[in-house]
PDB file as gemmi writes it, atoms N, CA and C in Angstrom:
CRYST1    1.000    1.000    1.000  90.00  90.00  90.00 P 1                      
ATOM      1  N   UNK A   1      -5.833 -42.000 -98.685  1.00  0.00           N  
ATOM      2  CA  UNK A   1      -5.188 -42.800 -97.661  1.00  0.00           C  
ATOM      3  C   UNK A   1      -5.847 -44.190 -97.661  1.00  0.00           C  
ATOM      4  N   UNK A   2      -5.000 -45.265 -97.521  1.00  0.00           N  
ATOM      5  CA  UNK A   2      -5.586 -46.831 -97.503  1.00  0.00           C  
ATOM      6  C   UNK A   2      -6.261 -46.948 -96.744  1.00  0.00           C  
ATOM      7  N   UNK A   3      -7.261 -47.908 -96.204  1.00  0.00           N  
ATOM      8  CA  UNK A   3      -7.914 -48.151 -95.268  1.00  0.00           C  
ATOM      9  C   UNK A   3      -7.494 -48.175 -93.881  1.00  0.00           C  
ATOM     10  N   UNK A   4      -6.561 -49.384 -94.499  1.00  0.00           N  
ATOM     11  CA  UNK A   4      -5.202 -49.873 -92.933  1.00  0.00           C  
ATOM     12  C   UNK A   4      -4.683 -48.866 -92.557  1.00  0.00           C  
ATOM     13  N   UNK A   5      -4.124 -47.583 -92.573  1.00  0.00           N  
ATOM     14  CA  UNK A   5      -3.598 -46.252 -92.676  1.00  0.00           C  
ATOM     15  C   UNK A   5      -4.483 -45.819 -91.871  1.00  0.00           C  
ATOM     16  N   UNK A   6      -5.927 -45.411 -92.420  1.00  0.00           N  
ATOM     17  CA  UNK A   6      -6.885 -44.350 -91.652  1.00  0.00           C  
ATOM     18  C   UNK A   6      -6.928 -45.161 -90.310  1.00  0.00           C  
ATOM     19  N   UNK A   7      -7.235 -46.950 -90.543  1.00  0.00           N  
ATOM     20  CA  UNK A   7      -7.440 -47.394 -88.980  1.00  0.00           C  
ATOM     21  C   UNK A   7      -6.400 -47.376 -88.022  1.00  0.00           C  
ATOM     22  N   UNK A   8      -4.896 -46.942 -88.701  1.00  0.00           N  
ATOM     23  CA  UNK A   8      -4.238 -47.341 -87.232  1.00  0.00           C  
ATOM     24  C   UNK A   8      -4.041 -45.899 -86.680  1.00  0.00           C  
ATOM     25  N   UNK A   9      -4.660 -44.837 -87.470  1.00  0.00           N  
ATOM     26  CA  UNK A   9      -4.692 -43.503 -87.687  1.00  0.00           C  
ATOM     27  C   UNK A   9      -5.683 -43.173 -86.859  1.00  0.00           C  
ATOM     28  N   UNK A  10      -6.764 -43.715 -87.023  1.00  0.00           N  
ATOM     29  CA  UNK A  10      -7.878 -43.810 -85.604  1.00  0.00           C  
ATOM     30  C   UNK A  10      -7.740 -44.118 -84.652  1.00  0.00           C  
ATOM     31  N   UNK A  11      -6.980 -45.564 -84.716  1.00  0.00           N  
ATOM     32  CA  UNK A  11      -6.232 -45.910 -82.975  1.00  0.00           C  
ATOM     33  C   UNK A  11      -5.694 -45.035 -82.449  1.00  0.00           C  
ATOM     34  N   UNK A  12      -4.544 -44.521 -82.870  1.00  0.00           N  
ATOM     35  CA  UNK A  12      -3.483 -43.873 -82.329  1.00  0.00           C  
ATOM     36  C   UNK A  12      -4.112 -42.330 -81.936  1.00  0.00           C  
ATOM     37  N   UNK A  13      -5.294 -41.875 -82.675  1.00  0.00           N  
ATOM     38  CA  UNK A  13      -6.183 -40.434 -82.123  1.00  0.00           C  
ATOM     39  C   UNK A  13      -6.803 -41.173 -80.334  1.00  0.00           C  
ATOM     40  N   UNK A  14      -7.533 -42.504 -81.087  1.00  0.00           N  
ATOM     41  CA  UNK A  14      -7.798 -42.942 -79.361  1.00  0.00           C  
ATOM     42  C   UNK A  14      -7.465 -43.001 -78.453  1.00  0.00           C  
ATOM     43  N   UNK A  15      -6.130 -43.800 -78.630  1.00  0.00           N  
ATOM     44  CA  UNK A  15      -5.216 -43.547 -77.605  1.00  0.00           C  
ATOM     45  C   UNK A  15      -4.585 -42.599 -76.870  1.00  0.00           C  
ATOM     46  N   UNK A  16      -4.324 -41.656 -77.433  1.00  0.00           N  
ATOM     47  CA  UNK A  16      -4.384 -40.068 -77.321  1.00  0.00           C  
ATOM     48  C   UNK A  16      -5.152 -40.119 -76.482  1.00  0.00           C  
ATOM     49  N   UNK A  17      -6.394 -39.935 -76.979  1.00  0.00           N  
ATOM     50  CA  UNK A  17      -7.402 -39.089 -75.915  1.00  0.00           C  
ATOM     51  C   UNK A  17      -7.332 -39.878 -74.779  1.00  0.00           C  
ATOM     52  N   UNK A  18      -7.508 -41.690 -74.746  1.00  0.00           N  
ATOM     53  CA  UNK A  18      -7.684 -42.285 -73.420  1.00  0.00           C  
ATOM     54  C   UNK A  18      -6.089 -41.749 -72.222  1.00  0.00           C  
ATOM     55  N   UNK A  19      -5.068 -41.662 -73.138  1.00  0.00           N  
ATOM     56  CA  UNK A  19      -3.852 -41.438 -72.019  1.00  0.00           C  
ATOM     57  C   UNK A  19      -3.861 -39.790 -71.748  1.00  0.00           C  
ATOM     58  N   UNK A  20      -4.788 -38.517 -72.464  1.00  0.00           N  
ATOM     59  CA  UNK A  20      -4.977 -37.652 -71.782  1.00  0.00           C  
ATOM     60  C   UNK A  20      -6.288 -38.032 -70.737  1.00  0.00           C  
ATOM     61  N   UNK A  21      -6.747 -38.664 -71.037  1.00  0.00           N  
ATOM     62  CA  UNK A  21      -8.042 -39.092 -70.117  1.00  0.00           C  
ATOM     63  C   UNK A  21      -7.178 -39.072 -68.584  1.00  0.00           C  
ATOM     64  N   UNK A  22      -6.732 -40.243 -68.685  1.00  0.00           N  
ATOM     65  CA  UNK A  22      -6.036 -40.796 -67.310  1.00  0.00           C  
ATOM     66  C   UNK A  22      -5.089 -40.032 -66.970  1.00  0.00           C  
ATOM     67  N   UNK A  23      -3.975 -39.121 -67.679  1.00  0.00           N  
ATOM     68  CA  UNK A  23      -3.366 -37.993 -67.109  1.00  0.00           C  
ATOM     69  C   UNK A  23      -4.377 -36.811 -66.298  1.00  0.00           C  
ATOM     70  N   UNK A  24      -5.463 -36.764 -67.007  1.00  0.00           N  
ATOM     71  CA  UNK A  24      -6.332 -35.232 -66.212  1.00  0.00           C  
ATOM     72  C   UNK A  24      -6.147 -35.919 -65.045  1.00  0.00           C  
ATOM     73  N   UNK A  25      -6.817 -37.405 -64.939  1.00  0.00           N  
ATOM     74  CA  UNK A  25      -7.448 -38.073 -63.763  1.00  0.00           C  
ATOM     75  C   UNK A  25      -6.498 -38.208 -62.545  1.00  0.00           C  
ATOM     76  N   UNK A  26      -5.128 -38.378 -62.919  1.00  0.00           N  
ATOM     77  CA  UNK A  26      -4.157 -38.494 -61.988  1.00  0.00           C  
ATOM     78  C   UNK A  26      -3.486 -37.092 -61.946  1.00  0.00           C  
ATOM     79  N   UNK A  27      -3.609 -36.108 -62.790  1.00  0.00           N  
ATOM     80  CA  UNK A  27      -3.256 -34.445 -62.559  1.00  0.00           C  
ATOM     81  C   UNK A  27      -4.162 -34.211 -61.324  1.00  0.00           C  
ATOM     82  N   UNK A  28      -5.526 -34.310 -61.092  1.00  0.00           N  
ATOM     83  CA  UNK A  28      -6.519 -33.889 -60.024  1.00  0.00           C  
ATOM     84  C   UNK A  28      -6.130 -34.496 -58.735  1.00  0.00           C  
ATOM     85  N   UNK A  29      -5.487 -34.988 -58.578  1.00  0.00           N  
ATOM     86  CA  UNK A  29      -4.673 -35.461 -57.356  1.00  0.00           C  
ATOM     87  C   UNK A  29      -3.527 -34.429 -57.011  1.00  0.00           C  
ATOM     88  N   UNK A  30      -3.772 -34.040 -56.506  1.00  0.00           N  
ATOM     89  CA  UNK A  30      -3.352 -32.885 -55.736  1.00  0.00           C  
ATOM     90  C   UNK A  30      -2.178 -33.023 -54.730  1.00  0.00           C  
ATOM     91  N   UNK A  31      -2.649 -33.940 -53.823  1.00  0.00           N  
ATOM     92  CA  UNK A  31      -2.203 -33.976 -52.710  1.00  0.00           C  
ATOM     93  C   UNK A  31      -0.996 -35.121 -52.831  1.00  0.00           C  
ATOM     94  N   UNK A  32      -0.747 -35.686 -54.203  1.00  0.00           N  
ATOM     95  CA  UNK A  32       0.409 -36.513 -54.560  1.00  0.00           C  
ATOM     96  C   UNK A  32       1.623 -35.397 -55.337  1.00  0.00           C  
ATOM     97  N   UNK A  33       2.894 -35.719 -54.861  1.00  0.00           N  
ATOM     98  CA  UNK A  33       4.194 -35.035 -55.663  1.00  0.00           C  
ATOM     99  C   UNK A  33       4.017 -35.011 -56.845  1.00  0.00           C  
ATOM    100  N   UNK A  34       4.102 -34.046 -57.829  1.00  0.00           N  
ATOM    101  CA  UNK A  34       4.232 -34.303 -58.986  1.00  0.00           C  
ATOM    102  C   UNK A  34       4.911 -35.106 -59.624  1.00  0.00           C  
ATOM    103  N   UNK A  35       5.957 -35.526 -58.974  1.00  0.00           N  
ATOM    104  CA  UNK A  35       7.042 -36.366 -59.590  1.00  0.00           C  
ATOM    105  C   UNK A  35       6.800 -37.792 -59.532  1.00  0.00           C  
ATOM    106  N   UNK A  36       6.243 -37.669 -58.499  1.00  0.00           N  
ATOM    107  CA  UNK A  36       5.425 -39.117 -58.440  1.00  0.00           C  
ATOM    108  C   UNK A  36       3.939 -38.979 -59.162  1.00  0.00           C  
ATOM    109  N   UNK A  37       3.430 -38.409 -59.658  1.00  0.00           N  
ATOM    110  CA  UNK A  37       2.231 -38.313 -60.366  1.00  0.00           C  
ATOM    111  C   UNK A  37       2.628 -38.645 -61.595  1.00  0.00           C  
ATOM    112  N   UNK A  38       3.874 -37.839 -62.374  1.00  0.00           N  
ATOM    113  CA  UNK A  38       4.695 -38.378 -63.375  1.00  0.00           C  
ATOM    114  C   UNK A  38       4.877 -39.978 -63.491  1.00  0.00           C  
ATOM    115  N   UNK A  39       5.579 -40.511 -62.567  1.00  0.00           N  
ATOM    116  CA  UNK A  39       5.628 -41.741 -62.516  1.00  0.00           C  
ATOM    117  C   UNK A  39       4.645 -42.728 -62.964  1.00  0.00           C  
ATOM    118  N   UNK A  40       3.394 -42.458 -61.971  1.00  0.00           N  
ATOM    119  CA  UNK A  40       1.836 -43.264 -61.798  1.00  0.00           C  
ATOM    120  C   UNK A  40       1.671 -43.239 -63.447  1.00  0.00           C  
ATOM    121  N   UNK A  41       1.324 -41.397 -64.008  1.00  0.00           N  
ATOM    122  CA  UNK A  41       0.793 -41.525 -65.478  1.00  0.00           C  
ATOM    123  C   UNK A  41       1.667 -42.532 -66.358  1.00  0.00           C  
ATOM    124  N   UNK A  42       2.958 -42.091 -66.586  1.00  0.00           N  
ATOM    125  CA  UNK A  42       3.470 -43.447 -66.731  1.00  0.00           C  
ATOM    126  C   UNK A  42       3.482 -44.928 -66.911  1.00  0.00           C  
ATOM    127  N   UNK A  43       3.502 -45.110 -65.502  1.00  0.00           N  
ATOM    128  CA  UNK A  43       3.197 -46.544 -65.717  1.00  0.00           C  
ATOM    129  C   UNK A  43       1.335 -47.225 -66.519  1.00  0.00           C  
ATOM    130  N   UNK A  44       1.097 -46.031 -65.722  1.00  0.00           N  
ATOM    131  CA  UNK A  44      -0.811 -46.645 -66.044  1.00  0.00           C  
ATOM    132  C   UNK A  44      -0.622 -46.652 -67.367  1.00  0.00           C  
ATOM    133  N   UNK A  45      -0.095 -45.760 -68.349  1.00  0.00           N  
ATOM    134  CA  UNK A  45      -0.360 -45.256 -69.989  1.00  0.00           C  
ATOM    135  C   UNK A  45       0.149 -47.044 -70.401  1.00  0.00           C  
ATOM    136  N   UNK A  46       1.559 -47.149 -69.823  1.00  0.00           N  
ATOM    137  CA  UNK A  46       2.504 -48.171 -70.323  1.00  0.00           C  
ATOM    138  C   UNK A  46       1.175 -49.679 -70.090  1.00  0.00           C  
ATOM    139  N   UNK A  47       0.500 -49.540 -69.127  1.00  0.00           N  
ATOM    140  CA  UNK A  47      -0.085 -50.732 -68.427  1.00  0.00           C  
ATOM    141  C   UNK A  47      -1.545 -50.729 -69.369  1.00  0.00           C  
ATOM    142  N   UNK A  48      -1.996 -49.797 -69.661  1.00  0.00           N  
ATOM    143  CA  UNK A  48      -3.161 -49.304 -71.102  1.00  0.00           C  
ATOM    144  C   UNK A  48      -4.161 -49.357 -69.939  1.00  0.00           C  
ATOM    145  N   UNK A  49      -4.283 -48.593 -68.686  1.00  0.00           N  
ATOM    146  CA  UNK A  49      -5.037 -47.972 -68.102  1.00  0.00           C  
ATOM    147  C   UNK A  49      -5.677 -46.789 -68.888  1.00  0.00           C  
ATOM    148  N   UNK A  50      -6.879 -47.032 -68.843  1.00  0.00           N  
ATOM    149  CA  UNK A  50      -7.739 -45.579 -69.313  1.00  0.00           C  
ATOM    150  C   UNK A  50      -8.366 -44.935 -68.689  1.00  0.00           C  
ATOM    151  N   UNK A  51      -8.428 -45.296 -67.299  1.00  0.00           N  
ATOM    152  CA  UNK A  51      -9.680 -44.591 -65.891  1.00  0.00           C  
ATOM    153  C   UNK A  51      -9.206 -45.194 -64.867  1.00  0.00           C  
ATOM    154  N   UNK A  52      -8.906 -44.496 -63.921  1.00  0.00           N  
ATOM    155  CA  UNK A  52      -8.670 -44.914 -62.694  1.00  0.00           C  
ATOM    156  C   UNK A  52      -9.459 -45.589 -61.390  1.00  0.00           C  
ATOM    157  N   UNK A  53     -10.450 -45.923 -62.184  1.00  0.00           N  
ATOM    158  CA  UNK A  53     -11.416 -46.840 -61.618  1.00  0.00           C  
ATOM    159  C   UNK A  53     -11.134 -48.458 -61.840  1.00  0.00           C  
ATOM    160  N   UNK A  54      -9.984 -48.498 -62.878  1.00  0.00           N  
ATOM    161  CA  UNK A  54      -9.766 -50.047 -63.577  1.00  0.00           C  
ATOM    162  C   UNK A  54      -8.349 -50.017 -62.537  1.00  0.00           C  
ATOM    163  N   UNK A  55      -8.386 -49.473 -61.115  1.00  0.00           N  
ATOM    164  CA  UNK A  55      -6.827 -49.863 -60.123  1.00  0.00           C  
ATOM    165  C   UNK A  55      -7.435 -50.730 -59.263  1.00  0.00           C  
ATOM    166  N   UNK A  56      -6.578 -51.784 -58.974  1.00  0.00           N  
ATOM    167  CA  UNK A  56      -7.066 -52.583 -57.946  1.00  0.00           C  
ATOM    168  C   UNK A  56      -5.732 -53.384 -57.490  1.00  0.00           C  
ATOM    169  N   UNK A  57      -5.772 -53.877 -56.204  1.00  0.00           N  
ATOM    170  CA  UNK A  57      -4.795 -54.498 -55.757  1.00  0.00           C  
ATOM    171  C   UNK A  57      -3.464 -54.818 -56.543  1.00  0.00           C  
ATOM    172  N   UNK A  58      -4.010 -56.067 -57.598  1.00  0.00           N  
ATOM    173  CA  UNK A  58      -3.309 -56.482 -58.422  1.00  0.00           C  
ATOM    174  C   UNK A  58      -2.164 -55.132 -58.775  1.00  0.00           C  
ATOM    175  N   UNK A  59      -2.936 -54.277 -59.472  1.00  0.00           N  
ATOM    176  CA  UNK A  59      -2.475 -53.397 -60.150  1.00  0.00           C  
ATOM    177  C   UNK A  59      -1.368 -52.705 -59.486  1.00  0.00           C  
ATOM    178  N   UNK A  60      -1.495 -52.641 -58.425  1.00  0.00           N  
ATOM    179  CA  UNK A  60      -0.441 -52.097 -57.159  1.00  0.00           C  
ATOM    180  C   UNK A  60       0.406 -52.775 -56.890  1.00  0.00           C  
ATOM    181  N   UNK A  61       0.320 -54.432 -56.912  1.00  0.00           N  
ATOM    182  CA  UNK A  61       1.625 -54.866 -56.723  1.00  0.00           C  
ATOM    183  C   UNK A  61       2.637 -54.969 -58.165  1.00  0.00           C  
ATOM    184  N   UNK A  62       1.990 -55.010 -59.014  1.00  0.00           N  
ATOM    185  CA  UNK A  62       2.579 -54.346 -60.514  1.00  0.00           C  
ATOM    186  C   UNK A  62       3.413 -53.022 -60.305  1.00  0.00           C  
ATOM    187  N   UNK A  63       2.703 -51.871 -59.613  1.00  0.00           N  
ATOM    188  CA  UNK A  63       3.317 -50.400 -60.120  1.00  0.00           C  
ATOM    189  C   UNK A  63       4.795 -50.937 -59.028  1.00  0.00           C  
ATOM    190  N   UNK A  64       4.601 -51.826 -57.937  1.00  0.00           N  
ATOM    191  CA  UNK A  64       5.778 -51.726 -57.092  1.00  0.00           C  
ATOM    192  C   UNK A  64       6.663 -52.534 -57.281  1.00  0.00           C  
ATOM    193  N   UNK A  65       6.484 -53.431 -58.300  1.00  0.00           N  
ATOM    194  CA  UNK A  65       7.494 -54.123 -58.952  1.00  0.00           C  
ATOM    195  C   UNK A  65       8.233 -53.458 -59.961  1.00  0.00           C  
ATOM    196  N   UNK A  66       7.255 -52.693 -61.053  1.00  0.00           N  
ATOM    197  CA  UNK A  66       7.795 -51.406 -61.923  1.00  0.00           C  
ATOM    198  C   UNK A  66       8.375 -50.386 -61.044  1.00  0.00           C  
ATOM    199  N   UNK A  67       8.216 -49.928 -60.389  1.00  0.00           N  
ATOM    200  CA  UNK A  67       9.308 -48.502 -59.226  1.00  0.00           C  
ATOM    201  C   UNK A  67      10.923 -49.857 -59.411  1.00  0.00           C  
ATOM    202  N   UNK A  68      10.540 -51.092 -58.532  1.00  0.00           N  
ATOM    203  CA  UNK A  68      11.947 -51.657 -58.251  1.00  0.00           C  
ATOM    204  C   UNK A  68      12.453 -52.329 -59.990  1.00  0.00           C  
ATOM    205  N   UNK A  69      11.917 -52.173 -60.617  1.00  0.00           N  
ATOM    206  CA  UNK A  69      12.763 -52.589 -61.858  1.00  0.00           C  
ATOM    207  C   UNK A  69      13.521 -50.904 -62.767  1.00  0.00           C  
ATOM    208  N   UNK A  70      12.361 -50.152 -62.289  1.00  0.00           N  
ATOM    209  CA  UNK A  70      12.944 -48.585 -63.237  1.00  0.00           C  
ATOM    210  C   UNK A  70      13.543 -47.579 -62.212  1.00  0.00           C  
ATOM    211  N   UNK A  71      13.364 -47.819 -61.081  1.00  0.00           N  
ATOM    212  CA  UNK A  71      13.919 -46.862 -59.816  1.00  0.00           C  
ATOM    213  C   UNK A  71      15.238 -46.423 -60.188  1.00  0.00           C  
ATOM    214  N   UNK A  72      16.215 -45.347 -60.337  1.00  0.00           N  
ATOM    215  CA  UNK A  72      17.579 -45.714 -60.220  1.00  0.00           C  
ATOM    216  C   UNK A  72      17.599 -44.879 -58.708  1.00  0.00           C  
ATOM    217  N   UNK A  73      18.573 -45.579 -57.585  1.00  0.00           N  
ATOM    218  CA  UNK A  73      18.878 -45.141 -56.876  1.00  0.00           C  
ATOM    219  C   UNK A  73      20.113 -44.164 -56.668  1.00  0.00           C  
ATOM    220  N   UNK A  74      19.528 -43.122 -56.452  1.00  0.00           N  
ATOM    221  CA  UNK A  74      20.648 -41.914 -56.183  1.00  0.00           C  
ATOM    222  C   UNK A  74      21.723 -42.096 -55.311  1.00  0.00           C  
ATOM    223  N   UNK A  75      22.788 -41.438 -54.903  1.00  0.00           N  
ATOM    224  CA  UNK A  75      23.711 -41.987 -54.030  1.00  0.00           C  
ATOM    225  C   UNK A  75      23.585 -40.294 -53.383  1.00  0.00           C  
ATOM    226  N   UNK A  76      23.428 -40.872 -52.257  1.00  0.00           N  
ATOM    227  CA  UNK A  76      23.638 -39.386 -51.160  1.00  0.00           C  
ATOM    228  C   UNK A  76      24.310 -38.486 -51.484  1.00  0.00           C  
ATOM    229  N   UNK A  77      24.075 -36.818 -51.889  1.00  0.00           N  
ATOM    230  CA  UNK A  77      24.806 -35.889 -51.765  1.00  0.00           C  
ATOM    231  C   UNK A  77      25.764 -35.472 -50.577  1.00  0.00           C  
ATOM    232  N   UNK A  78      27.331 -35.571 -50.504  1.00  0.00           N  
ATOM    233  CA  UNK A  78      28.037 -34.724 -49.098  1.00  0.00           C  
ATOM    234  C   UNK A  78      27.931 -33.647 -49.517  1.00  0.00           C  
ATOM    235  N   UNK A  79      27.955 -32.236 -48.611  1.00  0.00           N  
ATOM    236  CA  UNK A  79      27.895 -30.916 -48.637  1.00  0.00           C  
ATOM    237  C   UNK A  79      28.763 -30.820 -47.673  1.00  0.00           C  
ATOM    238  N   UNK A  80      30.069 -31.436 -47.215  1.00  0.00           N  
ATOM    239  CA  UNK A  80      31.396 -31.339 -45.974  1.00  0.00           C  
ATOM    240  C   UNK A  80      32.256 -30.761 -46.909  1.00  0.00           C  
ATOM    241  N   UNK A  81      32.512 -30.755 -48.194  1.00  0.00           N  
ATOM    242  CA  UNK A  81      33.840 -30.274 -48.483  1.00  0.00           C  
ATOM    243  C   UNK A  81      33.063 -28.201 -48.682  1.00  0.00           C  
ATOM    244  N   UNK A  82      31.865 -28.436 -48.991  1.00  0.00           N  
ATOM    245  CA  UNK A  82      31.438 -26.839 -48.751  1.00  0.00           C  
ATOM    246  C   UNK A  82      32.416 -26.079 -47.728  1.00  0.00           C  
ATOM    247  N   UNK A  83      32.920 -24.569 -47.563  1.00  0.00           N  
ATOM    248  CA  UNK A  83      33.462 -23.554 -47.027  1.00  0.00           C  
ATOM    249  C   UNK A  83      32.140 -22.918 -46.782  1.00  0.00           C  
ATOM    250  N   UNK A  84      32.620 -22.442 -45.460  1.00  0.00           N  
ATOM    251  CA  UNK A  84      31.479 -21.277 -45.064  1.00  0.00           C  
ATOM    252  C   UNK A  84      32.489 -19.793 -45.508  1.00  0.00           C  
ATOM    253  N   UNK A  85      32.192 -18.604 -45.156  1.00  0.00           N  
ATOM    254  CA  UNK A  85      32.455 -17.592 -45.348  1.00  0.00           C  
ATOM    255  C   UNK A  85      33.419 -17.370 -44.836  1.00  0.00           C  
ATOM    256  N   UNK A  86      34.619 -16.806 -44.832  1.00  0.00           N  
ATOM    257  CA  UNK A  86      35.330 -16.191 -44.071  1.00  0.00           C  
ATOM    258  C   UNK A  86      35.470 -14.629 -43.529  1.00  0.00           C  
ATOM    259  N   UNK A  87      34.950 -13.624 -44.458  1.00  0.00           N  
ATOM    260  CA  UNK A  87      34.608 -12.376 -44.026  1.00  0.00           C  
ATOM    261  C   UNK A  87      33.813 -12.326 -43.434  1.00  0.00           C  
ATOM    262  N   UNK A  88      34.003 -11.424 -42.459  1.00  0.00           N  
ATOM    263  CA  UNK A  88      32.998 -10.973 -41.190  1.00  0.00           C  
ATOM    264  C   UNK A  88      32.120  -9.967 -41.730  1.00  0.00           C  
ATOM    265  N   UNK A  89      30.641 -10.424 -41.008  1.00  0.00           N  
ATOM    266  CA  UNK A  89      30.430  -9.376 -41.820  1.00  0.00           C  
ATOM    267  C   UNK A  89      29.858  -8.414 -40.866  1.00  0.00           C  
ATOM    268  N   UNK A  90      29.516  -6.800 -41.325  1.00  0.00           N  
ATOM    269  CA  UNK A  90      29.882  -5.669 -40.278  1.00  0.00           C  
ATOM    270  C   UNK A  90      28.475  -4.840 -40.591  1.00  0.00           C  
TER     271      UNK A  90                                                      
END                                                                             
């Protein structure tokens, strides 16, 4: 294998490990939705966060500009044309 090969071959193992790094780190958060934990890993990986010690203000008004640029907004479910039961039941 060429040199240039093994090195971007090394990056890309690094990177790996740093974006499982910061996934454990934001998995141990518990007390956040998963779906929104999804999100956070996300953006941090995209932002080349490697520890969640490198968040700071800044960084927050970033993730809330990213929610309003990737958000898609759902449109309310009706559940009115639903039927209830008509058999009685005995």
């Amino acid at each position: 294998m060429p040199a240039y090969q093994l090195h971007i071959y090394e990056q890309q193992e690094e990177r790996e490990v740093l974006e499982q790094k910061i996934c454990e780190q934001v998995d141990a958060c518990t007390e956040v939705n998963g779906t929104i934990r999804n999100r956070i890993k996300k953006f941090l990986i995209e932002e080349g966060i490697t520890d969640i010690s490198e968040m700071d203000a800044v960084l927050r008004v970033r993730y809330e500009e990213y929610l309003e640029r990737n958000e898609t907004v759902l449109a309310p479910v009706s559940y009115t044309h639903l039927t209830l039961p008509t058999t009685p039941y005995v």
